[in-house]
C-alpha positions as CSV (number, residue, x, y, z in Angstrom):
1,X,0.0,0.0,0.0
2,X,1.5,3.6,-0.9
3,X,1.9,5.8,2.3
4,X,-0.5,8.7,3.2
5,X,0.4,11.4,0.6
6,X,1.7,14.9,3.0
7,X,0.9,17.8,1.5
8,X,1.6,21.5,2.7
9,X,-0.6,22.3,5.5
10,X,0.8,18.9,7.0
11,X,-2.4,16.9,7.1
12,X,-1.6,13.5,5.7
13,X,-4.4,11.9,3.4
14,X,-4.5,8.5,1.4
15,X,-3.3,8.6,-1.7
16,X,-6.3,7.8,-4.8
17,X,-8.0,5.9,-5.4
18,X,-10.6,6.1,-2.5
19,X,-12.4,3.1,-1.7
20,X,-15.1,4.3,0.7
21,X,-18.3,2.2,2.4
22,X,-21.6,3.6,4.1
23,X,-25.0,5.0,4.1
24,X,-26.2,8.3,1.9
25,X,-29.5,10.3,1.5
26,X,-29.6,12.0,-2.0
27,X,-31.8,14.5,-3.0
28,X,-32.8,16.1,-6.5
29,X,-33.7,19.6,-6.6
30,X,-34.8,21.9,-9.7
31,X,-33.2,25.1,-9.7
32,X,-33.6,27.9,-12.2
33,X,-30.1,28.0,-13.6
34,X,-29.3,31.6,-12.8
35,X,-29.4,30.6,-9.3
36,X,-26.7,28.3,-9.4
37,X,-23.1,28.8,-8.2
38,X,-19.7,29.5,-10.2
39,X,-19.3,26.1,-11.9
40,X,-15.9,25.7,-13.5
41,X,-14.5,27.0,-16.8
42,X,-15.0,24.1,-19.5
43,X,-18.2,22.8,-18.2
44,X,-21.7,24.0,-18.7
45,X,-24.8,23.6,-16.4
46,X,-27.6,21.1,-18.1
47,X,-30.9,23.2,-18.2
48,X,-33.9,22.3,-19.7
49,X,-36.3,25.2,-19.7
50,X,-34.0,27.5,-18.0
51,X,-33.7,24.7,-15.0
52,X,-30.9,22.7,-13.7
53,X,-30.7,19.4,-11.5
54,X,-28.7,20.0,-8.0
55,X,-28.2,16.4,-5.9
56,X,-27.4,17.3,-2.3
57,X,-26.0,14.5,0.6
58,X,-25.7,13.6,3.7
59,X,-23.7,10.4,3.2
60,X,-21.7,8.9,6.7
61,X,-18.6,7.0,5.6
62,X,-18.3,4.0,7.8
63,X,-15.4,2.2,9.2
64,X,-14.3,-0.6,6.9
65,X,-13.6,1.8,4.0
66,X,-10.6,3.9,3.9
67,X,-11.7,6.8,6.0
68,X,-14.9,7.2,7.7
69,X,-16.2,10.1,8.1
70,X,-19.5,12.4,7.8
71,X,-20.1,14.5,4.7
72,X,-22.5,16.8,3.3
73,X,-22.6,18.3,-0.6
74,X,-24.4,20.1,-3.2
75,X,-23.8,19.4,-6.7
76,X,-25.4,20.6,-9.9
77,X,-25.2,18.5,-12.9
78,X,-23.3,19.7,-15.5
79,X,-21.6,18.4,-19.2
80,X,-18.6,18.9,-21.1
81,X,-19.1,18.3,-24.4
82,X,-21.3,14.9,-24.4
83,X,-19.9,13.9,-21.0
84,X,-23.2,14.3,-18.2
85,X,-21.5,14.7,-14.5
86,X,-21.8,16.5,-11.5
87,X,-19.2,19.9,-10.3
88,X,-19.4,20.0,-6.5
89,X,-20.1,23.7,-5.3
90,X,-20.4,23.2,-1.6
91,X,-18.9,20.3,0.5
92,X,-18.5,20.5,4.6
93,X,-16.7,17.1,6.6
94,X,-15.7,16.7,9.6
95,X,-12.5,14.9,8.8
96,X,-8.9,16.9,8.3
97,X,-7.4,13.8,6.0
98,X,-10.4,14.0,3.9
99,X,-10.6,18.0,3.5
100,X,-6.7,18.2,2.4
101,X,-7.3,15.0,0.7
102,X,-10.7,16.1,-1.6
103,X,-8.8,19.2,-1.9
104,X,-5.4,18.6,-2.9
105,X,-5.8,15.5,-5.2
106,X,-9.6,16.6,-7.3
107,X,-9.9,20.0,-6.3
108,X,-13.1,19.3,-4.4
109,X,-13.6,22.8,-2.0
110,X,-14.0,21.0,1.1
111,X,-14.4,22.7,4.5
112,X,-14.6,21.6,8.3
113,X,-18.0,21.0,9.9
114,X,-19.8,19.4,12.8
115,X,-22.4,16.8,12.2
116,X,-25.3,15.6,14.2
117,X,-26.3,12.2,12.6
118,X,-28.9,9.3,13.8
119,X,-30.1,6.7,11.0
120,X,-32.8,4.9,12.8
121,X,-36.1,5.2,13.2
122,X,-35.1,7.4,10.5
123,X,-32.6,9.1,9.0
124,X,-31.9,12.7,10.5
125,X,-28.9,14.6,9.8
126,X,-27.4,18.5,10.9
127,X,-24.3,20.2,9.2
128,X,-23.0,23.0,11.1
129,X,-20.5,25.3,11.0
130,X,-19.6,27.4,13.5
131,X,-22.3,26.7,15.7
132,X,-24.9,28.0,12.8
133,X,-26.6,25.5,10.1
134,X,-25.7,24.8,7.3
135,X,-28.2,22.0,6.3
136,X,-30.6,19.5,7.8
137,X,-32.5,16.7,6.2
138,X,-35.0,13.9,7.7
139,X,-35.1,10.8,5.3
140,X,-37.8,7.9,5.6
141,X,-37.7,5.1,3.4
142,X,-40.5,4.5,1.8
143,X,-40.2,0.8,0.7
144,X,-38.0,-2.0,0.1
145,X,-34.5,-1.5,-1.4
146,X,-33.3,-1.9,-4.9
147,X,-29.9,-3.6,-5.4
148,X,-28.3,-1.5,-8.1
149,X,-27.4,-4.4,-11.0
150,X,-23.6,-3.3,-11.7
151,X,-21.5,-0.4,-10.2
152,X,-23.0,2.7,-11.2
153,X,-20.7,5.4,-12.7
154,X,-20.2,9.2,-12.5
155,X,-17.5,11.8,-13.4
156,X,-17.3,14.6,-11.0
157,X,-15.7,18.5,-12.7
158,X,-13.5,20.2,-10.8
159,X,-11.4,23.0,-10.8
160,X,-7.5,22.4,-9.7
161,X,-3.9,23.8,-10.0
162,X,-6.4,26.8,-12.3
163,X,-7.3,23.7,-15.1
164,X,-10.2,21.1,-15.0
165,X,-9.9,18.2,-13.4
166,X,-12.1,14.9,-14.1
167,X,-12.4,12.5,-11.8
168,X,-14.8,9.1,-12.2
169,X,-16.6,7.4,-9.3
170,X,-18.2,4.2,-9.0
171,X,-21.0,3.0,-6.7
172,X,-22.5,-0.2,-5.7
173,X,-24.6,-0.6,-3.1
174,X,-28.8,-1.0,-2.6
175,X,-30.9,2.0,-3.1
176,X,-34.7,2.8,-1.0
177,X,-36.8,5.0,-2.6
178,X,-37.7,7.8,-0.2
179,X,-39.3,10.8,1.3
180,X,-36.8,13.9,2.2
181,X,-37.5,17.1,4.4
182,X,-34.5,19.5,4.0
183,X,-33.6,22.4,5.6
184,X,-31.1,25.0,4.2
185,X,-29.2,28.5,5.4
186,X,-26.1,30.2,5.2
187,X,-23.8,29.2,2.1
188,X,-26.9,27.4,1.0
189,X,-29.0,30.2,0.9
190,X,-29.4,29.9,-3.3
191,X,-31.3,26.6,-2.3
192,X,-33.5,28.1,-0.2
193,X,-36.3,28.8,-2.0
194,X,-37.0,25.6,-3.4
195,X,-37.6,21.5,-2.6
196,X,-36.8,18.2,-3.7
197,X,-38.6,16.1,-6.5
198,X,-37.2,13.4,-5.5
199,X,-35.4,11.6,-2.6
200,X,-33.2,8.1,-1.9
201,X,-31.6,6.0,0.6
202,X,-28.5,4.6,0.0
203,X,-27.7,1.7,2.0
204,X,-24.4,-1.0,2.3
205,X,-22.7,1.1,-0.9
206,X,-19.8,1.2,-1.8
207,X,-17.5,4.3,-3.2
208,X,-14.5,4.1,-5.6
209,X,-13.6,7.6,-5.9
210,X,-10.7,8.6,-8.5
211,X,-8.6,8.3,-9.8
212,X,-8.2,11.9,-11.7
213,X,-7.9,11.4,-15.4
214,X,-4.6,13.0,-16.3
């Protein structure tokens, strides 16, 4: 196994690629595309109707994979070209490795957070920063799970070192469809305004994240 990569601000992270394992709650918003953050140069927001798709995540990163940890994102799809994917806008963790790590190897803008997170009777999670929210969602399954029949890809756009960086994920895991409450302030004020279409559970999966196409 290579050693923990040590980058400048001394944090030591694993180097890719990132085999992670745990449980997720995904949300699809519709968001008129002027609303959306800076995305990076090269890739362009899809918008149908002068809307765009955002997923947002609580996902907790259990021990068996390479770091666990809690996480919460927003992520409007975008394309380059023909390629569909998703450019991460705002990401809060509550792990140091993973920050420098999402940061330094895909140019994914982590920041430190604290997480409240409970999965059972239901799913309710908190991201805050500072003592102030940053997002909260309640997630109940609605019926039984889905077993997804092959790893599911993605590429996720990023800016780093002032270029665009690709990076490709695979998942595998089962998948609940199910209903999501969120609650949004702060950085995620642009998200305010509207609600989810649709919500799932994502339970047992597993994460392959990177490595960056060079």
């Amino acid at each position: 196994m290579n050693a923990p990569q040590q980058p400048e601000n001394e944090v030591a992270y694993p180097p890719e690629p990132w085999d992670l394992r745990g449980l997720g709650y995904v949300s699809l918003w519709l968001v008129p595309t002027r609303a959306l953050p800076a995305l990076p140069a090269g890739v362009s927001p899809v918008s149908l109707f002068g809307r765009s798709v955002v997923a947002t995540g609580f996902v907790d990163y259990q021990p068996g994979g390479l770091l666990p940890y809690h996480e919460f994102l927003a992520a409007p799809l975008v394309r380059k070209g023909a390629t569909i994917g998703l450019s991460i806008t705002d990401i809060w963790v509550d792990s140091a490795a993973s920050r420098a790590g999402g940061r330094e190897l895909w140019g994914i803008p982590k920041d430190m957070a604290d997480f409240e997170i409970t999965h059972v009777p239901s799913f309710h999670g908190v991201a805050r920063v500072a003592g102030e929210l940053v997002a909260e969602a309640r997630v109940t399954p609605r019926s039984a799970s889905l077993r997804l029949p092959f790893p599911l890809p993605a590429t996720i756009w990023q800016t780093l070192d002032a270029a665009l960086a690709r990076t490709p994920l695979r998942a595998t895991g089962r998948v609940h469809p199910a209903k999501g409450v969120w609650r949004v302030a702060g950085p995620l004020a642009w998200l305010r305004p509207y609600r989810p279409f649709v919500t799932v559970a994502a339970v047992d999966f597993g994460l392959r994240f990177g490595p960056r196409r060079r």
